[in-house]
N, C-alpha and C positions, 0 to 999 in steps of 0.2 A: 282610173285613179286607184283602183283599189288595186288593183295588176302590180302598179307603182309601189304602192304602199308595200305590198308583200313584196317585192323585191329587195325594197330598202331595209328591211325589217332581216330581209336574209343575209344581205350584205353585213349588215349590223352583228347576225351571228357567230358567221365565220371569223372576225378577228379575234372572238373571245374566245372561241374553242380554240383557235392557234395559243390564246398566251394564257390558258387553260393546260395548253401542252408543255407550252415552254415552262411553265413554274413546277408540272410532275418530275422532267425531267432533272430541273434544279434541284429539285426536292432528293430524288434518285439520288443524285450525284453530292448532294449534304450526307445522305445516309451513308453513301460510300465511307466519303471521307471521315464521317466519325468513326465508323469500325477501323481502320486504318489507323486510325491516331490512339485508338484502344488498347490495338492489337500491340502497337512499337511503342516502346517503353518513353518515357520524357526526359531529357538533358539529366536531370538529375539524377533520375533512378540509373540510369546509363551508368554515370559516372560512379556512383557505390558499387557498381556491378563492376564496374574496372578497377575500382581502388579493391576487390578482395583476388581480382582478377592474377595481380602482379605477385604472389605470392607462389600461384599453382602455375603462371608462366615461368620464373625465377629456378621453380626447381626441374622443372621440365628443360630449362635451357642449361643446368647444371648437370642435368644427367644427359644430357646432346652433349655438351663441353667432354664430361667425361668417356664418353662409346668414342668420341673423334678421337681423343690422348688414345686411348687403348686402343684405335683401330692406325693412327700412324706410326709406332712403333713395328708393326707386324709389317710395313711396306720395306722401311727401312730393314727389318728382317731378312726378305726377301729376294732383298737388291744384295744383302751379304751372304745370303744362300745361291744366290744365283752368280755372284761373284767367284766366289769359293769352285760352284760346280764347273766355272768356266778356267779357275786355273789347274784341274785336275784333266786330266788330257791322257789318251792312249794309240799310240804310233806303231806302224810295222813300217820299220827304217830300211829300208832297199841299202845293200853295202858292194852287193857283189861286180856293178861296176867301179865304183871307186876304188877299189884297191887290184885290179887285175891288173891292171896298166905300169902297177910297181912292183920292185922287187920281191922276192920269195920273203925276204930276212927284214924286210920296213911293212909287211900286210897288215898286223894286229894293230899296230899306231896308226894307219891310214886310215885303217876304219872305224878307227874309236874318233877319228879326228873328224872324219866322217858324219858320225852318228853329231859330235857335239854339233856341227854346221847346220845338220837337219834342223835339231831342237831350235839354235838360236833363231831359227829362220822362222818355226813356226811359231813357237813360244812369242815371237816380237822382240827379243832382248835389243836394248842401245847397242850400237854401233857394233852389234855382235860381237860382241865380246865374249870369246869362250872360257877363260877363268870364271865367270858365273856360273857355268855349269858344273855339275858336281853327281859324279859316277857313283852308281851304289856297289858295294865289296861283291854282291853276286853276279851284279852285271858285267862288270871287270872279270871278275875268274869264269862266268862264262864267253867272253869277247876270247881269253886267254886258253880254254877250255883243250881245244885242238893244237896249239900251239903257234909260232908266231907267225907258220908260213898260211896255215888254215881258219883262219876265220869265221866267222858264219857269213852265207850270204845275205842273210836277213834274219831281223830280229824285232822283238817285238815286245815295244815298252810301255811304261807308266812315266806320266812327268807331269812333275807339281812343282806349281812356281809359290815360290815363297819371298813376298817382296823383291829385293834385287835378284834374289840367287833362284835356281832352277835345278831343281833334285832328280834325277833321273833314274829309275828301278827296274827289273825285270819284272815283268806281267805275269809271266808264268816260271813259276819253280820247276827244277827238277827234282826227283823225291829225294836225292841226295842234298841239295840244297836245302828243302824242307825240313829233312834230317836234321843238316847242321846250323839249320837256325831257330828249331825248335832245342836243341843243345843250347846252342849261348844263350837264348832265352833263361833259360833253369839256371845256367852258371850265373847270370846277370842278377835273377831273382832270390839266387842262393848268397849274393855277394852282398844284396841290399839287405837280406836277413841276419849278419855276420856283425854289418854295419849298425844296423839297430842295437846287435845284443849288446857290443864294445860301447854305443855312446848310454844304453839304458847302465854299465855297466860303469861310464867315469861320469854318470850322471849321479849314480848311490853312492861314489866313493868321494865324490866333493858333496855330497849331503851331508853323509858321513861325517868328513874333514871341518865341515861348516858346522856341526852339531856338536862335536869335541872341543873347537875352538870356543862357542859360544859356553859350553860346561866349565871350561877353564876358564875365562873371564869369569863366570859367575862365580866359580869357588876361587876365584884369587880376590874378588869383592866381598863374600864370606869370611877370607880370613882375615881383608885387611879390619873389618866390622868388627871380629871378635879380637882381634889384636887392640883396636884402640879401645873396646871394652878392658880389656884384661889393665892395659895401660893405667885408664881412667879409674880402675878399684883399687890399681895398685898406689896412684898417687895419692886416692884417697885414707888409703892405710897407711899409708908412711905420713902423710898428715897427723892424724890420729894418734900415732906413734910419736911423734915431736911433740904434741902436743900435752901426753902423760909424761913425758920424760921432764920436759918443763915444770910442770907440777910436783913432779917427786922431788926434785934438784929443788923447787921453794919450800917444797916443806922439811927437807934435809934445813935448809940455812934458817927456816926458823926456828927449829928445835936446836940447833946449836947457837943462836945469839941468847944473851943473859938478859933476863928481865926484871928489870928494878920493879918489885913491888910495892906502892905507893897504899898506907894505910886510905883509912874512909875518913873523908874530912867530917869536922865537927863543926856544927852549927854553933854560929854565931849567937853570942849572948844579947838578947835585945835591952835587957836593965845596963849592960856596960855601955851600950849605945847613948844609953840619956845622959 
C-alpha cells in the first residue's frame, strides 16, 4: 500500500512540474513581447514621425526631379553630337574607271559626275538626286587642275550633309590652295573691316543729322516763345498808350468847355418862415 501511495504521489508530481514549465515558458515569451512593443514605436508616435517625415522626403524628391531635368538634356545632347558626327563623313572616291571608257575631251565632267554618284549613294540622298550636291571652288579647280583630258584617278574628300543639301570639300589642301585661301580669307576679313567702318560711319552722320534736327526744332520753339513774348509786351504798350492818349484828349475838352460859376447859396431865413 504504501508502494501505491508513493507512486500516486509521483504521478501527482509530474503534471505540475510539466505546467510549472509550461507558465516559465509563457512567462519567457510575455517578456519577449514586451521588449518588442518597447523597442517599435506606437501608431501615434509613427505617425508624428511621418508628419515631419514629408518635408526632408519633399525636398529630396526635388533635388532627384532636378539631377533627372539636368541629367536628360545631356542625352538629347548627345543623340545631336552623334548626329552631327554621323553626317560629317570622309571618302577616297575611285574615278579612274569611270571615265577611261570616254572620250579624251568629256574625262573631267565624267568624273565629277562620277564623284557626285558616289556621295549620293553613300550620303543616302532621295531618289539621288545630284543637284543637292554641291562642289567646293577647290575641289572643282582641283578635278580641273590637269586639265580636261586628265583627271585625277582618285581623290579624297570631306562631305557634310546639311539638311537637304550635301557640301563636298577636298580633305587635303595643296600649299597652293592653302596659300590662296588663307588670301581670301584676309581679303574677306579686310572687307568686313571696311564694312563696319562705313556703317560706324552713316551711323555718326544720322546722329549727327538727328541732333541738328532736334536743335532746330528747339530753337524754332525758342523763337516762336520769345515772339509771342515780344507780341504780348507789345499789345500791352500800345494798350497803355490809348489809354493816356484818351486821357489827355478828356482833359484838353475840359479845359476848353466854359464853366458857369454858381455863387454859395444863402441860408434860409427861419423868422420869414413863421
Amino acid at each position: 500500500m504504501a508502494d501505491e501511495e508513493k507512486q500516486l504521489d509521483i504521478m501527482d508530481d509530474k503534471p505540475t512540474e510539466k505546467k510549472e514549465g509550461k507558465s516559465e515558458e509563457k512567462v519567457e515569451k510575455e517578456d519577449k513581447e514586451e521588449k518588442k512593443e518597447e523597442a517599435t514605436p506606437s501608431k501615434p508616435e509613427k505617425e508624428k514621425k511621418d508628419s515631419n517625415a514629408p518635408t526632408q522626403e519633399s525636398t529630396s524628391d526635388s533635388n532627384d526631379n532636378n539631377e533627372k531635368k539636368d541629367k536628360k538634356p545631356d542625352k538629347k545632347k548627345s543623340k545631336k553630337e552623334e548626329a552631327k558626327v554621323e553626317e560629317l563623313k570622309e571618302f577616297i572616291v575611285p574615278l579612274r574607271r569611270k571615265f577611261m571608257k570616254t572620250p579624251k575631251y568629256k574625262r573631267v565632267p565624267k568624273a565629277i559626275k562620277a564623284l557626285k554618284k558616289f556621295v549620293a549613294k553613300h550620303m543616302k540622298i532621295y531618289d539621288r538626286d545630284l543637284r543637292k550636291i554641291k562642289l567646293d571652288n577647290y575641289l572643282n579647280e582641283e578635278m580641273w587642275f590637269r586639265g580636261i583630258k586628265n583627271p585625277p584617278y582618285k581623290i579624297k574628300v570631306k562631305v557634310k550633309k546639311d539638311g537637304e543639301n550635301v557640301y563636298v570639300e577636298l580633305a587635303e589642301l595643296s600649299e597652293k590652295a592653302k596659300y590662296k585661301k588663307a588670301k581670301e580669307v584676309k581679303v574677306k576679313e579686310e572687307i568686313k573691316k571696311v564694312k563696319k567702318k562705313k556703317k560706324a560711319e552713316e551711323d555718326a552722320k544720322k546722329k549727327a543729322e538727328e541732333e541738328a534736327k532736334k536743335a532746330e526744332k528747339a530753337k524754332k520753339t525758342e523763337g516762336e516763345g520769345v515772339k509771342e513774348e515780344k507780341e504780348e509786351k507789345e499789345k500791352k504798350e500800345s494798350v497803355k498808350e490809348a489809354g493816356l492818349e484818351q486821357a489827355e484828349k478828356k482833359a484838353k475838352e475840359v479845359k476848353h468847355e466854359t464853366k458857369i460859376k454858381k455863387g454859395p447859396k444863402r441860408p434860409i431865413r427861419t423868422a420869414l418862415k413863421k
